[in-house]
C-alpha positions in Angstrom: 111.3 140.9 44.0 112.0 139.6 47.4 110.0 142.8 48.9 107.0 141.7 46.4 107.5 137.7 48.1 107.3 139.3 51.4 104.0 141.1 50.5 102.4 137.8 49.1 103.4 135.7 52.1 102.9 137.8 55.4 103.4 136.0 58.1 101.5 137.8 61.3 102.1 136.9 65.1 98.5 134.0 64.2 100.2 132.7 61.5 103.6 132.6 62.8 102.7 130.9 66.0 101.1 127.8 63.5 103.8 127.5 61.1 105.9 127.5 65.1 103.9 124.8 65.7 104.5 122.9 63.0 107.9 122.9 62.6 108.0 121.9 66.4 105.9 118.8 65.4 107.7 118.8 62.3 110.8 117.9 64.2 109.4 115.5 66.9 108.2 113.5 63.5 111.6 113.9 62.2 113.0 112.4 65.2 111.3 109.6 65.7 111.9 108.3 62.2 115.3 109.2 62.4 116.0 107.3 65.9 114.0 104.4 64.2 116.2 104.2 61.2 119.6 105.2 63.3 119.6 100.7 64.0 119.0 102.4 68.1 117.9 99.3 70.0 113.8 98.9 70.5 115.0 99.4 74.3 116.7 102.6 74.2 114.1 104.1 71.6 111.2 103.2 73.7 113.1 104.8 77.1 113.6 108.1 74.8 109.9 107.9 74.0 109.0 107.4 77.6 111.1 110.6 78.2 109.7 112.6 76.4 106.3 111.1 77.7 106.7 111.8 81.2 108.2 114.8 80.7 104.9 116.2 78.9 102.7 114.2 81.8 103.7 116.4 84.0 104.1 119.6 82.6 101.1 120.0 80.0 98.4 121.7 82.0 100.6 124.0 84.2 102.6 124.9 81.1 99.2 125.7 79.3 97.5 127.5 82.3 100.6 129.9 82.7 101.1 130.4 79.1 97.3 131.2 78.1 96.8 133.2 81.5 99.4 135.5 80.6 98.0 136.0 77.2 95.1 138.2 78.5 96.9 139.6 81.0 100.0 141.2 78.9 100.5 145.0 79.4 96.6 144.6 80.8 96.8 143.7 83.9 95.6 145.3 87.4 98.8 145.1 89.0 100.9 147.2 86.4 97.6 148.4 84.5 98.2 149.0 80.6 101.7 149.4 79.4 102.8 150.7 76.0 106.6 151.5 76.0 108.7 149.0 73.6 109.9 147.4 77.1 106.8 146.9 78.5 105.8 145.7 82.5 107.7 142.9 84.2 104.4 140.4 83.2 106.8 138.5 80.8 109.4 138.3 83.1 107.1 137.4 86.3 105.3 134.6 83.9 109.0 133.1 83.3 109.5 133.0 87.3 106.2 130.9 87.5 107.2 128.6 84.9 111.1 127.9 86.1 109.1 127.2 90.0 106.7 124.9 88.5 109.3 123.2 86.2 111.4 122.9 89.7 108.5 121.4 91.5 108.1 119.0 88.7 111.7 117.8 88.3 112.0 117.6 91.5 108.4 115.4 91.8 110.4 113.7 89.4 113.1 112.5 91.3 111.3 112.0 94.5 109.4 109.3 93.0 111.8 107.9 91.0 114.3 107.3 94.4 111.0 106.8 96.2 110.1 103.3 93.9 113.7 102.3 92.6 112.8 98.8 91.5 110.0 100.2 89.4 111.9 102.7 87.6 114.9 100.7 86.8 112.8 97.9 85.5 111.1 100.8 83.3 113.2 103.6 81.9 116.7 103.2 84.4 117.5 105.3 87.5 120.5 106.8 85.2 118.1 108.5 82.6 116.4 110.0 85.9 118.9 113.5 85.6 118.2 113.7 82.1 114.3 113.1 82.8 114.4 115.7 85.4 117.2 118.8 83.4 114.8 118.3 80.5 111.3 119.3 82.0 113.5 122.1 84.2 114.7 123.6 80.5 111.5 122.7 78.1 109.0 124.3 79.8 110.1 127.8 80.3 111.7 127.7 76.9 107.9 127.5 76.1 107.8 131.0 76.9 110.0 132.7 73.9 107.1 131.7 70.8 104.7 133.7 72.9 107.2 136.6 73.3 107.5 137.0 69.7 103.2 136.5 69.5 102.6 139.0 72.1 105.3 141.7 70.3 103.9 141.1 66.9 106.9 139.5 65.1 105.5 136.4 63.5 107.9 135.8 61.3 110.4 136.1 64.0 109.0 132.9 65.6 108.8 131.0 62.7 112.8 132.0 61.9 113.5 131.0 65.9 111.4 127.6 65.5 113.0 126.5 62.2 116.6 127.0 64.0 115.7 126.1 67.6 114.4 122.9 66.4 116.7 122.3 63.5 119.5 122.5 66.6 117.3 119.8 68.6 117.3 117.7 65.5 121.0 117.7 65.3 121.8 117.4 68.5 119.6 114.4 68.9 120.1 112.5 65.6 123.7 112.9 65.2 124.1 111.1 68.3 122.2 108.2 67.1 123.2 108.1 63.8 126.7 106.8 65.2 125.8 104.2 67.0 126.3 106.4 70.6 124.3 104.9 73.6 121.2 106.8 74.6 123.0 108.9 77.6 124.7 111.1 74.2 121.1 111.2 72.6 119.5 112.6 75.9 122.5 115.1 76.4 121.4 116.2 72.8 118.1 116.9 74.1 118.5 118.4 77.0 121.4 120.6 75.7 119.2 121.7 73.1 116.7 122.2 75.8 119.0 124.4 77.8 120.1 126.5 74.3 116.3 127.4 74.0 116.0 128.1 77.7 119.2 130.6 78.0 117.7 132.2 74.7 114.3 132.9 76.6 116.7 134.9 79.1 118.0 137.0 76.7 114.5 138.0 74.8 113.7 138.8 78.6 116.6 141.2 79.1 115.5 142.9 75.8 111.5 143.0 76.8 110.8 143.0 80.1 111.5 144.8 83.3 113.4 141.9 85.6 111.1 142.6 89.0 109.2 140.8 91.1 105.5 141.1 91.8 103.4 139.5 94.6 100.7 141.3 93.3 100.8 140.3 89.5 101.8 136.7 90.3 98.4 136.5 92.7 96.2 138.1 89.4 98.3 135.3 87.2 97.7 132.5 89.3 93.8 133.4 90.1 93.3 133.3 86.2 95.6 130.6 85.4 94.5 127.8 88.1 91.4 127.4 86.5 92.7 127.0 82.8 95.6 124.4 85.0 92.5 122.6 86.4 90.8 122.5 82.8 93.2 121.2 81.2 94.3 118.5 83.6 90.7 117.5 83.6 90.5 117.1 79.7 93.7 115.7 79.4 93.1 113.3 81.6 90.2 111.6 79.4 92.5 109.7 77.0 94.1 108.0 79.6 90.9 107.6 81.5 89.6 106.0 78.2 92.5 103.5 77.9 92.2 102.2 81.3 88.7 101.3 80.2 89.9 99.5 77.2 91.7 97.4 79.2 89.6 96.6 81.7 87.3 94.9 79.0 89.7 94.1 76.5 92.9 92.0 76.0 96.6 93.5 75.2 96.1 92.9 71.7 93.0 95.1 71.2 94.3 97.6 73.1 97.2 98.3 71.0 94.6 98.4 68.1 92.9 100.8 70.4 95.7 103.4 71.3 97.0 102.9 67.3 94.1 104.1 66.4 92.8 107.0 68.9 94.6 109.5 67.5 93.2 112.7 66.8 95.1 114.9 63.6 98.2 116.8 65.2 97.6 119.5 62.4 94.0 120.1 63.4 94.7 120.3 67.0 98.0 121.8 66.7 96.6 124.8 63.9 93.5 125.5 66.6 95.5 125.7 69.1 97.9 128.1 67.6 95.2 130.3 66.6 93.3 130.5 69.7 96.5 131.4 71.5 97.1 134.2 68.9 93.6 135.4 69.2 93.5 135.9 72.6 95.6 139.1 73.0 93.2 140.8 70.7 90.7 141.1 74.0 93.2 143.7 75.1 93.9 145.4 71.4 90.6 146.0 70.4 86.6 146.2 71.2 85.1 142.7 72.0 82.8 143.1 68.6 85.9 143.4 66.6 87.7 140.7 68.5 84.9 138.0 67.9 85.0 139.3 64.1 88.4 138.1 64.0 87.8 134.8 65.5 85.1 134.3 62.4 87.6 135.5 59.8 91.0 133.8 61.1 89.0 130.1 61.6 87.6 130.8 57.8 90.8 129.4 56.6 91.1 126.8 58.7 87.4 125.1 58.0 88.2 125.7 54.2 91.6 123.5 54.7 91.0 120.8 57.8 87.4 119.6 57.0 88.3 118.9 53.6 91.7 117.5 54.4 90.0 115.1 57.2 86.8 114.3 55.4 89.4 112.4 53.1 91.5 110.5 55.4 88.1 109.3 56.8 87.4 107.8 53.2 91.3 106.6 52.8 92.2 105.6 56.9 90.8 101.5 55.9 93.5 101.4 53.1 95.9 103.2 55.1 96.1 101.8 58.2 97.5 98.1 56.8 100.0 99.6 54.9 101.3 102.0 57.2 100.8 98.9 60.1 99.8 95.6 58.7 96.1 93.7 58.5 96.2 93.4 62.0 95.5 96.9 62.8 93.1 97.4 60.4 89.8 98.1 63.4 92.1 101.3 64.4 91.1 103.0 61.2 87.4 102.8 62.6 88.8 103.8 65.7 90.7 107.1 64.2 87.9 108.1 62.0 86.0 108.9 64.7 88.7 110.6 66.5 88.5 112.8 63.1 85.7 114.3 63.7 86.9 116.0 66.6 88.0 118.7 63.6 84.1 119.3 64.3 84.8 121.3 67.7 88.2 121.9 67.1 87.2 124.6 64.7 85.0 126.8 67.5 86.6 128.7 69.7 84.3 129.8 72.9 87.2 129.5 75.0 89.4 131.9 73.2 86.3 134.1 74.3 86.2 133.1 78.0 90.2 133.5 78.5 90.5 136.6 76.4 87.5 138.3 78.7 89.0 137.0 82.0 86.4 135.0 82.4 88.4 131.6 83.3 86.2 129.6 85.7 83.8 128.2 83.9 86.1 125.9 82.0 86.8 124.1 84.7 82.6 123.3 85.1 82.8 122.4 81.4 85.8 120.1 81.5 84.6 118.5 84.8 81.0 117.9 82.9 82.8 117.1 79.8 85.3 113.9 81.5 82.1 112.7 83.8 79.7 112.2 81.0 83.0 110.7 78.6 83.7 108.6 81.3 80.1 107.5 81.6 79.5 106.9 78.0 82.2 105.1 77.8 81.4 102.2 80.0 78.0 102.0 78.3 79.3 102.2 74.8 81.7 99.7 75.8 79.5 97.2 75.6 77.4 98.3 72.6 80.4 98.8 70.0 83.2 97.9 71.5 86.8 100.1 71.2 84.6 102.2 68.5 81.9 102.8 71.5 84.8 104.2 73.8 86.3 106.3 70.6 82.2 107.8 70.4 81.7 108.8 73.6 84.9 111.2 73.3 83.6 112.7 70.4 80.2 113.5 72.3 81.8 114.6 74.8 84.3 117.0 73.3 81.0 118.1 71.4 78.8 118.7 74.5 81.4 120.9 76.2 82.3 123.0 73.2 78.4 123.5 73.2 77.6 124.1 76.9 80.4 127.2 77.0 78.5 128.4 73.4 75.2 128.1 75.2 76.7 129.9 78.0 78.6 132.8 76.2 75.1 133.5 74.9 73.5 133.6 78.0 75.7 134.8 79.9 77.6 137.4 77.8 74.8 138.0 75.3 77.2 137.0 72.5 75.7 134.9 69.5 77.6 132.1 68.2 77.2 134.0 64.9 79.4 136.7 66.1 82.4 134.1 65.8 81.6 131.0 64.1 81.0 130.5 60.7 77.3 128.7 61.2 76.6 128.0 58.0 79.7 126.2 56.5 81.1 124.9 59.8 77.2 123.5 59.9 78.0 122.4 56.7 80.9 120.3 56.4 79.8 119.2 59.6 77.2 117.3 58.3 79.6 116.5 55.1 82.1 114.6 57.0 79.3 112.4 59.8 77.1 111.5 56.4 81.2 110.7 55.2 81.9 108.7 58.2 79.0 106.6 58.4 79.2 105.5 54.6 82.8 104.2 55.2 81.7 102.9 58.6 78.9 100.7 56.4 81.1 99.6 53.3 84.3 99.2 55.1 83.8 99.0 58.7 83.8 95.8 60.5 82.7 97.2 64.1 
């Protein structure tokens, strides 16, 4: 019987590293709720929050360079060439030596600033929470590194077993604390000792997978394909932030808090594309590039059956959701979020699993440079058209005009047809489903 179960449910390395990635969410979610009911002071629970803020400020886009740089690169590379024993090159091992200098550099960012403008950080999160700041971006980000071990190896359900008990240890460690009454200083050792657990386990998978040597050479090929992907992502990333400062150069407090409530874009669509994309990408080295790209169109399959639908009706249900979950006052961030759900639109096309899995890295930076210039740009006219909702547009256009400028060039460039790896006709589909969608709501409940 359970053999049978196992058959029905296989979970792959793609499928692994989503369910990973929900459970991680999963357990941030679980969290906050639990730190909120715990009776912690609004204080204390907005310094944890900051935390874990900063802590992802300044550690998303080198985190995400290293990580999907090494994904094309593993057992492929030119400095150890194509490996196949069971204990492969050193790539895994080298990739963890970039990640603990980065996190180093961070932390210790961290701490020069925070000693550098005392007044402001004690006014903000406390020069005491500065160690814990600083221990927890040394720890989380190379800790990063063991879900991708088990992807690049092929155990799946290996990361979704490590997930549910890495995370299920966070969760303890940080609730517990907070359940009885402890100050913050026991709920941060929670987190950064689970932290540490995560990072000392990344150590051991290392021991068992990789050879533990240093290479200039490999490091060179890592960082020449990973600074661009680093310099993409800090440009995209930067755009929501970008976009609030616009808000409130126009706007009170008050509307931007309707703003911010409401520019949320679905974790589980981001979070499930993400995961797949990161999964795919190896397959550049497994197989031919026509094989590859007919992957990419059968794994997404799944995904447009399940997220367009799923969004298409929180778009119809966000007006009645949004007071109940807030109260009447927040009842403009619906309008707001809709629009941020049709970001599921170019979410679910993947040109840049292409473009990373072929090496081919620099032109993301071009597209994410084009993409925050022209959101930027939008965004002050839009401003003044429709007001918050104008600013929430203009991210949608541009998210859509750089997925379609690295389409456009993968065809030119690489002679590869969109058809070879997007669905065109249902993704066309529910694309036009869920704007025909949004713009009904927008007419009968709207108020922008």
């Amino acid at each position: 019987m359970l053999n049978s179960l196992k058959k029905k449910i296989r979970i792959d390395e793609l499928s692994g590293l989503q369910l990973f990635q929900l459970v991680r969410y999963g357990s941030l979610l679980l969290i906050s709720i639990v730190l909120a009911k715990s009776g912690l002071d609004l204080e204390s629970f907005g310094r944890y929050e900051l935390i874990i803020f900063i802590a992802g400020a300044v550690s998303f886009f080198w985190l995400t360079g290293i990580i999907q740089s090494l994904l094309p690169l593993y057992k492929n590379s030119d400095a150890f060439g194509k490996t196949t024993k069971d204990k492969g090159g050193p790539e895994l091992f080298n990739a963890f030596f970039l990640l603990l200098v980065f996190a180093l550099a961070g932390a210790l960012l961290i701490i020069l600033v925070a000693y550098s403008m005392p007044g402001v950080v004690e006014e903000r999160l406390s020069m005491g929470l500065v160690p814990f700041l600083a221990a927890f971006v040394v720890f989380q980000a190379p800790s990063s590194l063991a879900e991708y071990i088990y992807v690049l190896r092929k155990k799946g359900t290996r990361a979704v077993l490590y997930g549910l008990i890495a995370f299920g240890v966070q969760i303890l460690a940080v609730s517990i604390p907070a359940i009885m009454g402890l100050e913050l200083r026991w709920i941060l050792t929670g987190l950064v000792g689970s932290a540490l657990l995560r990072f000392i386990w990344v150590i051991i998978l290392l021991a068992g997978t990789s050879r533990l040597s240093l290479s200039r050479a490999f490091i060179k090929e890592h960082l020449h394909l990973g600074l661009p992907i680093m310099l993409s992502v800090l440009l995209s990333g930067s755009a929501s932030y970008i976009d609030g400062f616009i808000v409130t150069g126009y706007f009170d407090e008050d509307v931007f808090a309707v703003f911010r409530n409401g520019a949320r874009e679905l974790p589980l669509v981001a979070l499930l594309a993400h995961a797949l994309s990161s999964a795919l990408v190896p397959k550049f080295n497994e197989m031919e590039p026509g094989s590859a790209l007919a992957m990419i169109k059968e794994r997404s399959l799944p995904l447009i059956k399940i997220l367009f639908p799923f969004s298409l009706v929180l778009v119809i249900a966000s007006y009645y959701l949004f007071p109940i979950f807030y109260d009447d006052r927040f009842y403009d961030s619906a309008g707001v979020f809709n629009l941020y759900l049709l970001l599921v639109i170019t979410r679910l096309v993947f040109p840049q699993t292409i473009l990373i899995g072929l090496k081919r890295t620099r032109i993301l930076v071009l597209a994410s440079a084009l993409e925050l210039v022209l959101n930027i740009a939008l965004s002050l006219v839009l401003v003044r058209v429709w007001g918050i909702r104008g600013v929430a547009l203009a991210t949608v256009i541009a998210y859509a005009f750089e997925r379609g400028f690295l389409i456009s060039w993968i065809k030119i460039k690489l002679k590869i047809d969109p058809g070879q790896y997007i669905h065109t006709g249902k993704h066309l589909a529910w694309s036009a489903a869920i704007i025909a969608v949004y713009v009904l709501v927008e007419l009968l409940l709207g108020s922008g």
